[in-house]
N, C-alpha and C positions, 0 to 999 in steps of 0.2 A: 752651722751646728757644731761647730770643732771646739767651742768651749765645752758645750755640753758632754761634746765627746769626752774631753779628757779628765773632767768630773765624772763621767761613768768609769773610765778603764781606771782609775786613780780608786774604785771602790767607796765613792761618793754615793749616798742618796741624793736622786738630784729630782728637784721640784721646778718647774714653769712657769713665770707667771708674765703676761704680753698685754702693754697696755695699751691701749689704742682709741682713737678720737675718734667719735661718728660721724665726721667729718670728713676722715682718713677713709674711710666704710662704707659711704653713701654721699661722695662729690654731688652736689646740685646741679647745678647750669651749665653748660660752656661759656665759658668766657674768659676775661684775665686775674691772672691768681697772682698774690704775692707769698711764693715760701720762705717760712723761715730756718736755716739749720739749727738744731737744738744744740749740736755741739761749739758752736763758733756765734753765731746770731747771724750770720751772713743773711742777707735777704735775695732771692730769685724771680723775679716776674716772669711769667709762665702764660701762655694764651694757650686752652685746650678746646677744640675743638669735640663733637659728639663722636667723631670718631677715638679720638686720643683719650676722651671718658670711657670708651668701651672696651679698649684697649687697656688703660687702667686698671678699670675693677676688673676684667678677665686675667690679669698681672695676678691682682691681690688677692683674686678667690685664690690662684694656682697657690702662693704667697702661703696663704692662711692656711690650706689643704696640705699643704707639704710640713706645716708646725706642729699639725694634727695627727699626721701619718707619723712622726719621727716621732714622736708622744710615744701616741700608741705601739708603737712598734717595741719602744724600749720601757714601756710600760712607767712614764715619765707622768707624774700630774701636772695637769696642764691648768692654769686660774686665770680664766681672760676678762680682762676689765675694763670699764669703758672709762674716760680720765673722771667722768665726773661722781667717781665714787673712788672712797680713800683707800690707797694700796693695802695701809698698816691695818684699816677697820677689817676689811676685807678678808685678808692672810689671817688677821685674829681669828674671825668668825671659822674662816676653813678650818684652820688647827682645832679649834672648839667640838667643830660637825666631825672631824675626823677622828676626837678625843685625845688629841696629841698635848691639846691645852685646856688649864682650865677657863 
């Protein structure tokens, strides 16, 4: 959170928005995965086990709980999206509802 931070001490309005796969959200099976890095394309073959899924999503609740808390705390708006809806359509419509846009 140390960008966010220094967008807030800097006297920033800072707004949130975390996009995320339901795929990333709700892992199906155990079995072998291959990931991809977004930053490089690296690819990682991965074998998870039901235990290492449980492990996982108990990660990504804490994960998503701790984006929610830092939110709220500094009273940040938070816009979560799933990838299969457009960032830009998305952010339009909030600015819209919140009358920032027309």
């Amino acid at each position: 959170f140390r960008a966010l931070d220094r967008m807030r001490y800097s006297k920033h309005e800072v707004a949130a928005i975390q996009i995320v796969d339901q795929g990333e959200l709700t892992p199906q099976d155990p079995g072998e995965f291959e990931l991809e890095a977004m930053d490089n394309g690296a690819l990682k073959r991965v074998i998870l086990d039901a235990a290492a899924l449980r492990q996982y999503q108990e990660k990504l609740n804490e994960y998503q709980e701790s984006i929610h808390q830092y939110c709220v705390r500094w009273s940040i708006p938070l816009l979560q999206l799933p990838t299969t809806v457009d960032p830009a359509e998305a952010l339009t419509r909030a600015l819209r509802k919140g009358g920032f846009a027309r």
